[in-house]
BAPAMI-250875 format. One record per atom (N, C-alpha, C): residue in three letters; y negated, x negated, z negated. Coordinates in steps of 0.1 Angstrom, whole numbers, plus 5000, padded with zeros to 4 digits. Layout:
# residues N
ALAYXZ...
END
This chain:
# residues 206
UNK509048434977UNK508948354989UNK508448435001UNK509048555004UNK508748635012UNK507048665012UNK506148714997UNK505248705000UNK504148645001UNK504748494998UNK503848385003UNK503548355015UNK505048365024UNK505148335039UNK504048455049UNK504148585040UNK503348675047UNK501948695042UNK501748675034UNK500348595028UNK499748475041UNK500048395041UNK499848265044UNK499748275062UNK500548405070UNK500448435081UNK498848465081UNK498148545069UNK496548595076UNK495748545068UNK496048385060UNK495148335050UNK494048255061UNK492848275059UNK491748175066UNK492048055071UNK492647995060UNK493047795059UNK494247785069UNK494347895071UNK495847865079UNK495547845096UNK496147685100UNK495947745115UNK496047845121UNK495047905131UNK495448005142UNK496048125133UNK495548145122UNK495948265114UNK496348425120UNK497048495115UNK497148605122UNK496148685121UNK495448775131UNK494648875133UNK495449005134UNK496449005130UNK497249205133UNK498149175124UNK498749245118UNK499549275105UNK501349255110UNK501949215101UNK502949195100UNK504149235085UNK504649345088UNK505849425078UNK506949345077UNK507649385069UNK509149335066UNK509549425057UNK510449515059UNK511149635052UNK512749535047UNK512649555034UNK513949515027UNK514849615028UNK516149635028UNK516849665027UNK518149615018UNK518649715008UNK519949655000UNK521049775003UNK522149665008UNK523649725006UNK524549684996UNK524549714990UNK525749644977UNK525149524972UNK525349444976UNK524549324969UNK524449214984UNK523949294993UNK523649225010UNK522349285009UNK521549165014UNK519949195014UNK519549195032UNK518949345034UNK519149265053UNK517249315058UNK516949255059UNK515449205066UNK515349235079UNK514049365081UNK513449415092UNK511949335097UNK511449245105UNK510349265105UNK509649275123UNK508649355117UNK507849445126UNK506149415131UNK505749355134UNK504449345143UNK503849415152UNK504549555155UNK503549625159UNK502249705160UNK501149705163UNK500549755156UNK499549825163UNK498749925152UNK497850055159UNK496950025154UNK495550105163UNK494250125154UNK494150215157UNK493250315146UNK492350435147UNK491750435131UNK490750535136UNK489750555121UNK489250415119UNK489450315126UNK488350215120UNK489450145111UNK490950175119UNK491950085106UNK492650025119UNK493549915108UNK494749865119UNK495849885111UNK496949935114UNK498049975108UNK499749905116UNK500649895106UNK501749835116UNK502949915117UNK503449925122UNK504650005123UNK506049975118UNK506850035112UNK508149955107UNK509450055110UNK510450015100UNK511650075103UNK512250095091UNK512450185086UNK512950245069UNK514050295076UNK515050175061UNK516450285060UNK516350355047UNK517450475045UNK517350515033UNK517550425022UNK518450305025UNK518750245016UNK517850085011UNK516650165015UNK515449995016UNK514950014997UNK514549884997UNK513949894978UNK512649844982UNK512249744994UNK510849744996UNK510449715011UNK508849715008UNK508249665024UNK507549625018UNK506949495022UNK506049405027UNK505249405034UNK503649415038UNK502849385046UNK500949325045UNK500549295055UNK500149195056UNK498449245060UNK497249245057UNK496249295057UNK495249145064UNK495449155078UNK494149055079UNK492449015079UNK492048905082UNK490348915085UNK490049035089UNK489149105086UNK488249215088UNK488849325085UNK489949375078UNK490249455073UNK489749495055UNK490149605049UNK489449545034UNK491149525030UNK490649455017UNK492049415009UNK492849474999UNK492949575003UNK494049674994UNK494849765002UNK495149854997UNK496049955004UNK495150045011UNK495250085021UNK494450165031UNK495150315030UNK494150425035UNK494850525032UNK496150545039UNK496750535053UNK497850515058UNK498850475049UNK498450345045UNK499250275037UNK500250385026UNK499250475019UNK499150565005UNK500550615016UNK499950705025UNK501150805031UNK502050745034UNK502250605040UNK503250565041UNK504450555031UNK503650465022UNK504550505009UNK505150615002UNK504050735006UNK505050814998UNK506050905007UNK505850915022UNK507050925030UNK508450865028UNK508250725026UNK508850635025UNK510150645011UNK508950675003UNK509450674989UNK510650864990UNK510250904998UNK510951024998UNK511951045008UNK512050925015UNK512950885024UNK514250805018UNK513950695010UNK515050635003UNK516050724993UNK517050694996UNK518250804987UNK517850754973UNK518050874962UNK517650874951UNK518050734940UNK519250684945UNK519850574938UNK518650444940UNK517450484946UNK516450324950UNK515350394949UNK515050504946UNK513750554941UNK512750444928UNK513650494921UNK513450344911UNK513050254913UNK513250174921UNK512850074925UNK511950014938UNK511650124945UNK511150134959UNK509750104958UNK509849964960UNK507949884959UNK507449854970UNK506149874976UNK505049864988UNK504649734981UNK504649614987UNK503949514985UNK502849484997UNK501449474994UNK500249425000UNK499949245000UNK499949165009UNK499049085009UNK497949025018UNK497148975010UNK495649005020UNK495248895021UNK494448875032UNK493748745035UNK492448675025UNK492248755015UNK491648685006UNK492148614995UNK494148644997UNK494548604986UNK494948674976UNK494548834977UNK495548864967UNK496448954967UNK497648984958UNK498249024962UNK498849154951UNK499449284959UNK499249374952UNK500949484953UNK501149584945UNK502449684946UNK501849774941UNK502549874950UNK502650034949UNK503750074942UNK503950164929UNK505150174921UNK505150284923UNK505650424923UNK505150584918UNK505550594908UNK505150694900UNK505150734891UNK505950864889UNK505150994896UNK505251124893UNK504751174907UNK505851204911UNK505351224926UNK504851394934UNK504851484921UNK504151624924UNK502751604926UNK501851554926UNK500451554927UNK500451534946UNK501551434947UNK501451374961UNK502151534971UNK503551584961UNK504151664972UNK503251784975UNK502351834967UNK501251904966UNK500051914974UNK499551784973UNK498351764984UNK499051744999UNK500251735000UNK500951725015UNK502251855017UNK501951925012UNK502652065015UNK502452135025UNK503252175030UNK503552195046UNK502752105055UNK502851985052UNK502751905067UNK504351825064UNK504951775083UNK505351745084UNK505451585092UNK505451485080UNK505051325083UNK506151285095UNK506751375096UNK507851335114UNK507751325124UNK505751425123UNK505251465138UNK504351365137UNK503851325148UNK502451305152UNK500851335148UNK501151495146UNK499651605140UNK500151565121UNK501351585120UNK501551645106UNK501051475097UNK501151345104UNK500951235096UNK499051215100UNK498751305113UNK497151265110UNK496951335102UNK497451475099UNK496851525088UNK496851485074UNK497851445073UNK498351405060UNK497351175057UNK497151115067UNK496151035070UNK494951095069UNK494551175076UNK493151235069UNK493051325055UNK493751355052UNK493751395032UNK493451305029UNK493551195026UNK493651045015UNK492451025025UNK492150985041UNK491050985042UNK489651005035UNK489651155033UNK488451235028UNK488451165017UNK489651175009UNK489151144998UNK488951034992UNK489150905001UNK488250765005UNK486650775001UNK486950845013UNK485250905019UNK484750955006UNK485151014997UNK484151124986UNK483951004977UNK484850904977UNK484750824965UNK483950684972UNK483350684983UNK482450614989UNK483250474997UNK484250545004UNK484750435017UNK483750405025UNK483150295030UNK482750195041UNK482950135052UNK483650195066UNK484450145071UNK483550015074UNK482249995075UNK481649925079UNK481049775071UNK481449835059UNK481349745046UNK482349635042UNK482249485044UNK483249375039UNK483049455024UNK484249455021UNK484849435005UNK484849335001UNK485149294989UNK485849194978UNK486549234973UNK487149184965UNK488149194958UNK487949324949UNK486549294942UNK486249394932UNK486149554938UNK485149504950UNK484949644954UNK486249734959UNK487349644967UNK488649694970UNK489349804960UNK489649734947UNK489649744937UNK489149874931UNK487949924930UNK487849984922UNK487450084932UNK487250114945UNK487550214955UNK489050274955UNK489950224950UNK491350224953UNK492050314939UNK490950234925UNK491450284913UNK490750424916UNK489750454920UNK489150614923UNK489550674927UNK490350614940UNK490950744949UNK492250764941UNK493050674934UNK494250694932UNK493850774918UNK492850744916UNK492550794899UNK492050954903UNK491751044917UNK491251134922UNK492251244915UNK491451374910UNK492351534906UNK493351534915UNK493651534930UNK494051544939UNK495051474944UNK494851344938UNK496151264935UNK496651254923UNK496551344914UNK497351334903UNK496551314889UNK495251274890UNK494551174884UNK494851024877UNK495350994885UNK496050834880UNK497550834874UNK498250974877UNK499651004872UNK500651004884UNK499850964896UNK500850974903UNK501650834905UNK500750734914UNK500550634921UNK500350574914UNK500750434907UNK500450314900UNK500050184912UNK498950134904UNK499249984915UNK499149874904UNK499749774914UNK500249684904UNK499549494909UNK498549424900UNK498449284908UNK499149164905UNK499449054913UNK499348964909UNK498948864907UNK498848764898UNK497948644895UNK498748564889UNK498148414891UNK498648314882UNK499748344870UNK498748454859UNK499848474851UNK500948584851UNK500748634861UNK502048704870UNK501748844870UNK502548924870UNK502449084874UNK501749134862UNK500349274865UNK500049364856UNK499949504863UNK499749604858UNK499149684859UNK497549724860UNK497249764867UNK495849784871UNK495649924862UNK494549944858UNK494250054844UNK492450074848UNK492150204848UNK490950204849UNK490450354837UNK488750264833UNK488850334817UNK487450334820UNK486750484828UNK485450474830UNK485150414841UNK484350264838UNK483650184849UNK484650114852UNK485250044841UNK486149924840UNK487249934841UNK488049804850UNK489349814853UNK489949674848UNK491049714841UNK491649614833UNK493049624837UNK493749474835UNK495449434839UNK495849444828UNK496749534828UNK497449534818UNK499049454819UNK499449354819UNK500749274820UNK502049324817UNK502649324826UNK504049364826UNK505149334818UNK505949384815UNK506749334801UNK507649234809UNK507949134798UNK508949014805UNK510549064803
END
């Protein structure tokens, strides 16, 4: 429900649709679910980004990619998550999902996997400061850029997509061992798998 409602905030068809991005950080206490959401938002690099509020004990965030942005996870996004994911106490690691949805409709999760590739490429910076998260925003930058980011280029789906399986598929991120992403469609959640050119869903066990 949750990512329909935030879907549907930046879909085209929608009256007066949103133009700036909108979070919702979950949080679980025992079996109390308690909802942050956040509309703040920044630009730089030719991005728009939103700001939120992580407790240790969150299992997800939610957010929201509108018109003129591309539709996947942006590099910010990447650091966010894995700040984030190193923020929650170990009992919600497990389960700690970045959910994306975009104004074209689709919609996407960040799982980890193996998170040495990530602690490695961000070793001694610290994501607390100001300098230490540009820096750690410009890593994943660059390596956008090597794999042929466009800030100037509408995406699709496809191209989103398979810019996203490169970077995450990059030596530097692990080679596809670190970061999983995950879509979904009609016939519901897969894994995204890339084998050469081609990227295939692989479907989630029921």
């Amino acid at each position: 429900m949750l990512l329909t409602l935030v879907k549907q905030r930046v879909l085209p068809t929608t009256p007066n649709y949103d133009t700036t991005e909108t979070l919702i950080n979950i949080e679980r206490v025992g079996s109390q679910y308690n909802y942050k959401i956040s509309t703040s938002t920044s630009v730089g690099n030719g991005l728009m980004t939103v700001n939120g509020f992580v407790s240790n004990f969150d299992v997800a965030s939610i957010h929201n990619h509108p018109v003129g942005g591309i539709p996947i996870f942006s590099y910010a996004d990447i650091v966010n998550y894995y700040d984030n994911y190193n923020f929650v106490t170990p009992s919600r690691k497990n389960e700690y999902t970045d959910y994306l949805v975009c104004f074209n409709g689709t919609t996407y999760a960040l799982r980890m996997e193996n998170v040495t590739a990530l602690n490695t490429l961000f070793a001694g910076l610290d994501l607390g400061t100001a300098q230490g998260r540009e820096d750690a925003n410009n890593k994943i930058f660059e390596i956008q850029k090597k794999h042929g980011l466009n800030t100037n280029q509408i995406y699709d789906q496809a191209m989103a997509e398979e810019l996203f399986m490169n970077v995450i598929n990059d030596e530097k991120l692990g080679g596809g061992t670190s970061i999983n992403l995950y879509r979904k469609d009609a016939d519901g959640w897969g894994k995204l798998v890339k084998n050469g050119t081609t990227i295939t869903k692989e479907p989630c066990p029921q």
